[in-house]
N, C-alpha and C positions, 0 to 999 in steps of 0.2 A: 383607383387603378394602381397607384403607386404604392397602396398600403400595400395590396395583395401581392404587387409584387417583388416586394422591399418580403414578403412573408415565403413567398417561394425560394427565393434568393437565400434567408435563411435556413428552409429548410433541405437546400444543397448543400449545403453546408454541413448538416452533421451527417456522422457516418454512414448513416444510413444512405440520405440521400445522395451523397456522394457514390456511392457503391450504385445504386440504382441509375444515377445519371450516367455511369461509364457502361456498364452492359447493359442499358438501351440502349445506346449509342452505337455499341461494338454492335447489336443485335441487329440496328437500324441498316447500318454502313454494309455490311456483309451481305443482308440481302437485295441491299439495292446495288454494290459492287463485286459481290462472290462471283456469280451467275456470269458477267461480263468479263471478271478478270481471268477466273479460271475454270471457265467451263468448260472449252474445248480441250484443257488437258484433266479435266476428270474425267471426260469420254473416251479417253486417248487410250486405247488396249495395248498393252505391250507384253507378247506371248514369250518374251524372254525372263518377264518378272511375276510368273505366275504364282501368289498365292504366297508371296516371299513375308518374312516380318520386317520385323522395323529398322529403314539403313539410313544413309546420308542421302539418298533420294527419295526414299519413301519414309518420310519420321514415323508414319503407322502400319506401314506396310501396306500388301495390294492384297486384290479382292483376285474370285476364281480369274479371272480374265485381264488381269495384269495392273486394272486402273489403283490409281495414286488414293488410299483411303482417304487422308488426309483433307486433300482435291476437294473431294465426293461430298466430305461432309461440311464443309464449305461452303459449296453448293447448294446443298440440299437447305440450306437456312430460308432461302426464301421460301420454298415452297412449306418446308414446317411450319415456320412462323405465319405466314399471310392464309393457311387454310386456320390456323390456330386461331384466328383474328377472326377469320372469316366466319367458324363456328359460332365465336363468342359473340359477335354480332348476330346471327341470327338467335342465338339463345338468349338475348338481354332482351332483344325486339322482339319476341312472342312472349318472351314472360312480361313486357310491361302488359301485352296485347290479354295477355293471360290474366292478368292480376286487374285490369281496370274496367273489364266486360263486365265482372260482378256490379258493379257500381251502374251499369249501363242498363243493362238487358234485366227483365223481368224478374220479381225476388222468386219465384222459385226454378228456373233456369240461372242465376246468379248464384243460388245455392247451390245448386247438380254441380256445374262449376266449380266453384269454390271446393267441393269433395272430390270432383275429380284431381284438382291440384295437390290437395292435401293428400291424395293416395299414390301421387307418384312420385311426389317430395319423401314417401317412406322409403320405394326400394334405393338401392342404393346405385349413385350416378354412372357408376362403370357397366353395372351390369342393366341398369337401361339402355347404356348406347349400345350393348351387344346387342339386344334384341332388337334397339329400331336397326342395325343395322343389318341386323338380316332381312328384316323389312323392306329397308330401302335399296338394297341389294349391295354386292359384293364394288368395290372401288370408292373412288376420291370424292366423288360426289354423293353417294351413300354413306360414304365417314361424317360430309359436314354436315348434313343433314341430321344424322344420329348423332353428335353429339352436339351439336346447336338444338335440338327439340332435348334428349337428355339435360340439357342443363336450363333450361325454361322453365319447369316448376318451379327450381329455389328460385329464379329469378320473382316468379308470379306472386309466390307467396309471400316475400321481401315488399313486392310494390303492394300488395293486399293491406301487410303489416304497417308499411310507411302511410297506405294512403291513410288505414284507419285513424291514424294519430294527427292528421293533418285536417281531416274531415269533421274532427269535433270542435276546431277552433272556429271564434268567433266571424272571422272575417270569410270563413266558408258559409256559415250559414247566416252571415249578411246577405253573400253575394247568390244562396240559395232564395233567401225568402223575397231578393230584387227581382227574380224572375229569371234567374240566370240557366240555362239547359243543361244537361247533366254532362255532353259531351264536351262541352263549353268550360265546362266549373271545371272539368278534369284538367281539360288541354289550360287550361291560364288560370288556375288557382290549387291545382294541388299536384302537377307532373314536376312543374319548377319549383316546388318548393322541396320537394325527395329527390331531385335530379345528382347532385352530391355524391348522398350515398350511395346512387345505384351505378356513380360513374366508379366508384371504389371499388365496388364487390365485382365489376366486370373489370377491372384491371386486375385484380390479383384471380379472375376468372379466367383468364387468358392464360394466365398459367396453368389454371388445373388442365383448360381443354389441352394446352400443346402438349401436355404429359399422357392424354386420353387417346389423341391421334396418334401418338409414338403406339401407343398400346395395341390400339386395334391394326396399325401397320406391320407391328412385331407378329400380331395373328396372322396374318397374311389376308386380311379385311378391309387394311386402308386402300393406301397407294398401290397401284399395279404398274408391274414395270411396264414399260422403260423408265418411267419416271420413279422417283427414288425422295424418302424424306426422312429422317434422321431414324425411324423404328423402323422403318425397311433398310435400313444397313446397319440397324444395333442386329436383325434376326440373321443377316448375310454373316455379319461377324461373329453371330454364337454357333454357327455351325462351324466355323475352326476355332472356336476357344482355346484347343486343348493344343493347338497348331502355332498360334498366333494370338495369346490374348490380347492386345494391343489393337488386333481390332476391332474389338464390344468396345474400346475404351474411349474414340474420338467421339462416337455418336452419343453415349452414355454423358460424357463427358458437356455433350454442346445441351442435351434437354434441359439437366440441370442446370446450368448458367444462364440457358435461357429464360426456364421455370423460374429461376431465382430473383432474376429482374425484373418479370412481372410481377412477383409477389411484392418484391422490395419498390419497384415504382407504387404499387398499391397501397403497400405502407406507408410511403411520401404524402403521396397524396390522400390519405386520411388523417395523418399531419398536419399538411395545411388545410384541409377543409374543417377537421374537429381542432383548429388555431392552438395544436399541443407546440409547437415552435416559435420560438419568440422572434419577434420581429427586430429586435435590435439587442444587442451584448448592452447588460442595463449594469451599472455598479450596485453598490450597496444602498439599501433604503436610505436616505436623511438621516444624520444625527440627533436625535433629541435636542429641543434645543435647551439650553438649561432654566430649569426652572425651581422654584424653592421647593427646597424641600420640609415635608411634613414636620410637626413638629415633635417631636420625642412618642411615638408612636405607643397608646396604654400596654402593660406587661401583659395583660391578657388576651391582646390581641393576638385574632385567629389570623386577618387576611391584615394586609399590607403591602399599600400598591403604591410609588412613587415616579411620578412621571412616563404613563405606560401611556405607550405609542402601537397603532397597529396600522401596517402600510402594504397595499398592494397594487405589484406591475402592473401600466396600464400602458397604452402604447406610445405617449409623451412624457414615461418618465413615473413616478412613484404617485399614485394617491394614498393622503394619511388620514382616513376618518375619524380616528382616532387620537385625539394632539395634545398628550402629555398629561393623564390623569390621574390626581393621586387622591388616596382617602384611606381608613382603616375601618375594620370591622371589627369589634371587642367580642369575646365567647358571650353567646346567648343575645347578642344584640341584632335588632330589627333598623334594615333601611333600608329607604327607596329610594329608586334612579326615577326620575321622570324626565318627562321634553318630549318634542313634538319627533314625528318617524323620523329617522335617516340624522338624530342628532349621537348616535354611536352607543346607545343604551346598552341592545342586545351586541353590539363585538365587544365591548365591554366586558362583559357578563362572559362570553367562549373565551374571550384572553384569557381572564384568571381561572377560568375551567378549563384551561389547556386543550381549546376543543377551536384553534384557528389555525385552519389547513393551508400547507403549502398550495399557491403560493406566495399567500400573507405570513408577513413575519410582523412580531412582536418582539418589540424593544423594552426597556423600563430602566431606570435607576434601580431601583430595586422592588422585586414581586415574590413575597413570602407567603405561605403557606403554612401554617401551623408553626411558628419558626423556623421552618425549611426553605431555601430558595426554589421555588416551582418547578424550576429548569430541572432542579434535582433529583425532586421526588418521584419516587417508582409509580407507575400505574395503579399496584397495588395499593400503595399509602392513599394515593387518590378516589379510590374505587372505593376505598370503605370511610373515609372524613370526606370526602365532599359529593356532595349530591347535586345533579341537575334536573328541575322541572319544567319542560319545555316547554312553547307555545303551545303550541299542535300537538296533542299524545297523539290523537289518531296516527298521524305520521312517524312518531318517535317509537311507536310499538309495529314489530314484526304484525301484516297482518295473515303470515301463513301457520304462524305457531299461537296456542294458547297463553293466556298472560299469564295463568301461574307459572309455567315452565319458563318463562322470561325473566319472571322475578326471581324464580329457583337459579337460572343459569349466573346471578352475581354473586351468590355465596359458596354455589358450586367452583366458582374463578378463583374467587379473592379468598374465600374462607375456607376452602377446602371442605364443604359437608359433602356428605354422601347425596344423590338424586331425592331420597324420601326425607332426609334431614330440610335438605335446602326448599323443598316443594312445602313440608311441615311449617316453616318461616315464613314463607312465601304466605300460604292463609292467614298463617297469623297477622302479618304485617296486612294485609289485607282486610280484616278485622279491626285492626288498629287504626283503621286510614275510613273507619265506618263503612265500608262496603257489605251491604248485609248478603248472608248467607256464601260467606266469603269460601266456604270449602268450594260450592256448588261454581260457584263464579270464577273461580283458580281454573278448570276446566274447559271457559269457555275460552271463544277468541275475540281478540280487539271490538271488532263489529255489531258484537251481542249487546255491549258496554254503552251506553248512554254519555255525553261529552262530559256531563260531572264525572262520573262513575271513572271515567277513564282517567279523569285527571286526577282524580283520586287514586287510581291504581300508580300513575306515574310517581305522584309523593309517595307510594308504598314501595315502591323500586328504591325510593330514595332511602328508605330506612330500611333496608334491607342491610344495610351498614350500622356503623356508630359515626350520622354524619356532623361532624363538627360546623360546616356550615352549608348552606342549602339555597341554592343560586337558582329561585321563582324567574323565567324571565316570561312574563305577560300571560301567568297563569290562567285569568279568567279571560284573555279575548275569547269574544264570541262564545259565551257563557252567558244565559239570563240572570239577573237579577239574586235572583233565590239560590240558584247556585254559585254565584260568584261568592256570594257570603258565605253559602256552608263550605267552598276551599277558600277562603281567607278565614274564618275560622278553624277549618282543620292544621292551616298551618300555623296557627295564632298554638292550637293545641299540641303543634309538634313540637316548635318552641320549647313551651313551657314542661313538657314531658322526656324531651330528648338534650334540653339543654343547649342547643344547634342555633348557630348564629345564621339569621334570613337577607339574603341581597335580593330586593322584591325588585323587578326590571315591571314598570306601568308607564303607560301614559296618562293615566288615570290619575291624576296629583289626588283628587278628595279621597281614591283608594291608598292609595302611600299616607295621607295624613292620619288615616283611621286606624289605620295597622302597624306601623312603623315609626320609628321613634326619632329617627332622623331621615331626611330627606336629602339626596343630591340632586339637583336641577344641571341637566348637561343640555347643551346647546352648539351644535356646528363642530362637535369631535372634546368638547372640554367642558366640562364642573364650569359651571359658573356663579353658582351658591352653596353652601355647603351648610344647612339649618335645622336643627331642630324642630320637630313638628309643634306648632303650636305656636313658636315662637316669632314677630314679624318678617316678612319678608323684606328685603331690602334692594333684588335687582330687579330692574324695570321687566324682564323676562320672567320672573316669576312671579312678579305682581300681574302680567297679562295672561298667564297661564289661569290663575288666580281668581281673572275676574271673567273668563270663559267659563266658568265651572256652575254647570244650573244644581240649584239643592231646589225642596217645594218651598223654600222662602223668595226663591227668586221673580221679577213682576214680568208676568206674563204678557202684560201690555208694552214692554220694554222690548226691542231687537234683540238678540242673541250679539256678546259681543265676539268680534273674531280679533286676530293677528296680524296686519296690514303684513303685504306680502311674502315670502317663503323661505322658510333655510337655505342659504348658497348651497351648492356642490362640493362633496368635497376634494374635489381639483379648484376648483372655486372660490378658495375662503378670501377675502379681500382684506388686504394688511389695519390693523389695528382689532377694533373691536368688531367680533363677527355679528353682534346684532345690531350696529350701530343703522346700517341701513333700514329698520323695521322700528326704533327705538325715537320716541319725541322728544327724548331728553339727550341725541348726541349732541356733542358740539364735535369740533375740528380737532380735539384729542384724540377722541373716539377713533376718528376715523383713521390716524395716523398711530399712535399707542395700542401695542394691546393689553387690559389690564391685567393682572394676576392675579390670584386664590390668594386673599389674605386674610388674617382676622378683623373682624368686624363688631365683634362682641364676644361673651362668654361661650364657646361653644360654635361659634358661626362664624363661617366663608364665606368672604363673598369678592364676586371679578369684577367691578365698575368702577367708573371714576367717577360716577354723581349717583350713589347708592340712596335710597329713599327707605320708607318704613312702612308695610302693607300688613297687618292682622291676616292671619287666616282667614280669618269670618269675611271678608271681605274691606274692615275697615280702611283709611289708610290718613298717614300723615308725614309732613314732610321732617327729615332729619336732618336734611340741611340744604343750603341752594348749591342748584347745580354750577 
């Protein structure tokens, strides 16, 4: 309760809200004290002041019959606003009624349904409520009725849309297949979870309807005298316009400000409900804290990462998943990130792809790119040296456009070819990437594409350029076998063809040992080995990663070994060594120290304070006591 309203609180606070909080307020006050304060002298006729403009008595001037405009419109707020409210309430409550029948009633009356909705969501909502309201006949009670059913489709179709997307989740169709009724599942498992949005789209609904009843009043359709609401005296004042323009201008004047505050409360509060407002004024992310740095980084190197941090808002303050990584990538050179999920592989992998969105920020000593510092380099310079191949092509490829023209639209950006130039590429690189009958398959769309096939298509997005280095993150999850080898050898062959240095992002260490030439083991946001393939392990972490790994040598008759308990949080990390809790060799250093990236041999890093010595193969022996 205090979160949410420590998040309200905030979000009065900016302009917006603020603006929204004063005229509801003024909106509020007026028609619950207009009416009492000054109603008897806006009925007050006085046949000396007929039809005058604007004085030190009248600031708007008077109407045919002498009353105060001013007064009148004043007045008139209650009745504008509370029919305005009143439509919008009956239009939110038949469209949920509208939109959850389908769900209820029989699929081919749920269908008839469902099309009559969709065909009255086409005409357009002003010129529906004209026609219910001739329907429902001429006055006030004819108004709220036409535009409370006018505005009930988009409502219907909104809760249709909400429910759909609610209705596929698991815990609906638990509570389906427990036996639960359908009016049941609706009322306590899918109204409360859309209830949010639909309290949003009827706030800032409230203002279209009080602009709707100004309309039909102005017709001469709403309101019938004697009573009076802000469109029956904007049409009283355009008949002396030419007399008194001042008096179209009070009533004119209060819609909009009214209209405005519903709209702007509307906007608040999809603020707080889509949490776009921070709950607290946060300073700046943590300062890195200092850490050594690399050591004289090869002339050839492409990538150069010294102490990168990536930290984002959370609502007690900064989480850093990321905690201070550094390592180098030489041109042409192959390595992998491995470790278990959530130890910061792939933000990794988006930082130095400049692909980590506000509102995460990244830090570093220093983050180079081709000798450029990253921060500096143009999208262009990026778009054509560095390449990324995603987990999921399915997702990282439009699925409403064909993938040649996808591939086409980065040479068309960055390269300038013409449409048939860049499409010409497109197959070729297509071709290149084995895709057979690559012209035929530039045509098709995402869907047609088999999960190799696609991820194959992704690596051909990626050479659509001259990519100096080519950032794989978990290219083959959820790929079989047979295909995981043909793209770790297509990229073995991209390599070798294009000269492009590979940052393989796996959890798959025997995949990173086969394919790449150095290996980083990251663990709870930080490198914690830093080794050559092939060459002994030394941290207890990737000795265990190590000895989890089934090859057909492994005894079947043996357990599977695991990882005694789980990576911390990372809000979570506990001071000294983050694996010390999971590790058999801490002592009370561990737990207190944490250690650093040093050298440990020719070529190799490593973070612990009682480092050992593990073969690949699995063998292992000790290098020294702990």
């Amino acid at each position: 309760m205090a979160r949410r309203g420590s998040v309200w609180t905030a979000a009065l606070r900016t302009p917006v809200g603020a603006c929204s909080a004063v005229l509801l307020a003024l909106v509020v006050v007026l028609s619950v004290l207009a009416p009492l304060l000054w109603g008897d002298g806006a009925a007050a006729i006085d046949t000396d002041a007929i039809g005058q403009g604007p004085s030190g008595a009248h600031p708007f001037g008077t109407d045919s019959l002498g009353r105060d405009l001013l007064l009148r419109t004043l007045v008139a707020t209650r009745l504008s606003v509370g029919l305005a409210v009143l439509a919008t309430a009956i239009g939110a409550g038949t469209g949920v009624v509208l939109g959850t029948l389908p769900s209820v009633l029989p699929r081919r009356v749920g269908r008839l349904l469902t099309a009559v909705v969709d065909i009255a969501v086409a005409f357009p909502g002003l010129l529906l409520a004209l026609f219910l309201a001739v329907i429902f006949g001429v006055g006030t009670h004819g108004a709220v009725l036409a535009i409370g059913f006018a505005m009930a489709p988009a409502f219907a179709r909104l809760v249709q849309t909400l429910s759909a997307s609610v209705s596929g989740r698991d815990f609906v169709a638990a509570a389906r297949i427990a036996g639960v009724g359908r009016a049941r599942l609706l009322a306590r498992h899918v109204l409360p979870n859309i209830g949010e949005p639909l309290v949003v789209n009827a706030t800032i609904g409230a203002g279209s309807a009080l602009l709707a009843f100004a309309g039909l009043s102005f017709l001469g359709i709403g309101v019938q005298a004697p009573d009076y609401d802000w469109g029956r005296l904007l049409r009283e004042g355009l008949d002396g316009i030419y007399v008194n323009p001042a008096a179209a201008l009070a009533p004119a004047a209060a819609v909009v400000l009214a209209g405005l505050a519903f709209n702007l409360v509307g906007e608040t509060v999809a603020a707080v409900v889509g949490v776009r407002t921070r709950a607290r004024r946060r300073g700046a992310p943590p300062r890195p804290a200092a850490r050594p740095a690399l050591a004289q980084p090869p002339a050839d190197a492409v990538l150069v990462v010294e102490n990168l941090r990536v930290a984002f808002p959370g609502p007690d303050g900064w989480t850093v998943p990321v905690r201070g990584v550094s390592f180098s990538v030489r041109a042409g050179e192959a390595i992998g990130v491995v470790g278990e999920s959530g130890s910061g592989k792939s933000l990794t992998a988006l930082a130095v792809s400049r692909l980590v969105e506000a509102p995460g920020v990244v830090t570093a000593d220093r983050l180079e790119f081709a000798g450029t510092p990253l921060a500096e380099a143009s999208d262009r310079e990026l778009g054509t040296a560095l390449a990324m191949v995603f987990q999921d092509p399915m997702t990282s490829f439009n699925p409403a456009r064909r993938v040649g023209g996808q591939l086409a639209e980065v040479s068309e950006q960055h390269h300038g070819l013409s449409r048939r130039a860049a499409f010409a590429r497109a197959v070729d690189r297509l071709a290149a990437v084995r895709v057979p009958a690559a012209e035929r398959r530039a045509r098709q769309y995402p869907h047609e594409f088999s999960g190799g096939m696609r991820q194959r298509a992704m690596i051909g997005m990626g050479l659509m350029g001259r990519p100096k280095l080519i950032v794989a993150d978990e290219p083959t999850t959820a790929l079989d076998v047979t295909v995981q080898r043909q793209v770790l050898r297509l990229l073995a062959r991209t390599r070798e063809t294009e000269g492009a240095a590979i940052l393989l992002i796996s959890h798959d260490i025997a995949v990173v040992s086969q394919t790449c030439e150095r290996m980083l083991v990251m663990y709870a946001g930080r490198i914690v080995e830093d080794l050559p393939t092939g060459s002994p392990a030394r941290h207890p972490y990737t000795r265990a990663l190590l000895a989890t790994t089934v090859d057909l040598e492994t005894d079947r008759d043996r357990p599977l070994e695991v990882i005694p308990g789980r990576p911390p949080e990372p809000d979570q990390v506990p001071e000294g060594c983050a694996f010390a809790a999971r590790c058999p060799l801490a002592s009370e250093r561990c737990r207190t120290e944490d250690p650093v990236l040093e050298p440990a041999a020719d070529g190799h890093r490593v973070a612990c304070w009682h480092p050992q010595v593990t073969a690949l193969s699995g063998q292992s022996h000790e290098e020294g006591a702990a």
